[in-house]
N, C-alpha and C positions, 0 to 999 in steps of 0.2 A: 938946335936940332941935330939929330945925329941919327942913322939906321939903327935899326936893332937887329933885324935879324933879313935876313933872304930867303924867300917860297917862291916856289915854281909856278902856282896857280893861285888864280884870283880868288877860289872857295878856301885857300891851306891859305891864303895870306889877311882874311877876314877872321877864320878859327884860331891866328896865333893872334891877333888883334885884341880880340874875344878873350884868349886865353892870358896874353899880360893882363888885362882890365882884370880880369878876377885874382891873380897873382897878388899886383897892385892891391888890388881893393883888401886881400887876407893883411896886411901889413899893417893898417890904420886910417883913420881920417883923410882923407883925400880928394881933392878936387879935380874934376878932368875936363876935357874937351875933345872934341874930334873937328877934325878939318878933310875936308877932300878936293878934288881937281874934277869937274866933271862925273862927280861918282855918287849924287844926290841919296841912292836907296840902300847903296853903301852903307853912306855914313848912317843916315835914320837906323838901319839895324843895328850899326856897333854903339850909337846911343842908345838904341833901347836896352841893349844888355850892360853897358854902362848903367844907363837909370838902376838898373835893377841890382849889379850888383854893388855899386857905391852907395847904393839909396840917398844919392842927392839928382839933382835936375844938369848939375854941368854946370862950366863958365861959359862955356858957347860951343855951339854947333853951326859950322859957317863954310864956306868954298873960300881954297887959300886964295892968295891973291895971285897975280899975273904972273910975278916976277918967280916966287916955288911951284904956281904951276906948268910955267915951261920948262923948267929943271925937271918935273917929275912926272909929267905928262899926264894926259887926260885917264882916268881912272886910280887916281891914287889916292888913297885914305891912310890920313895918318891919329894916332893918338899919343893925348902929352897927358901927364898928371906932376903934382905937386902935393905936397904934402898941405895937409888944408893950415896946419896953422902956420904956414908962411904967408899966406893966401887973407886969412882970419875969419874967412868965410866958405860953407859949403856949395854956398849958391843956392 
């Protein structure tokens, strides 16, 4: 895991979320997931536009665990993707 980029607000930091996912998704096959800390309605919306524009379901949508959620405190959502045939499935 590694930052990608730094927004000043919670709406600019869900829209550049939003905005890799479709980046990602123009490139090819690819599996993603989302995680967050406390931020439940968050993540539901960066998965629905994930569903929609990867047009698979995900490998999981889940709250990180303890240990990245105190590094990154309560309101953080993050998104990972891979390329699907590392993966060998879209989910």
């Amino acid at each position: 895991m590694k930052p990608y980029d730094k927004v000043r607000t919670k709406a600019r930091a869900v829209q550049r979320l939003k905005d890799t996912a479709s980046e990602v998704a123009e490139r090819g096959e690819t599996t993603w997931t989302v995680q967050h800390s406390a931020a439940p309605e968050l993540a539901d919306e960066l998965a629905a536009h994930c569903r929609e524009v990867f047009q698979c379901e995900g490998a999981f949508l889940d709250e990180m665990s303890a240990v990245l959620g105190i590094h990154a405190g309560p309101g953080m959502l993050g998104l990972g993707t891979v390329p699907t045939e590392l993966v060998g499935s879209k989910f």
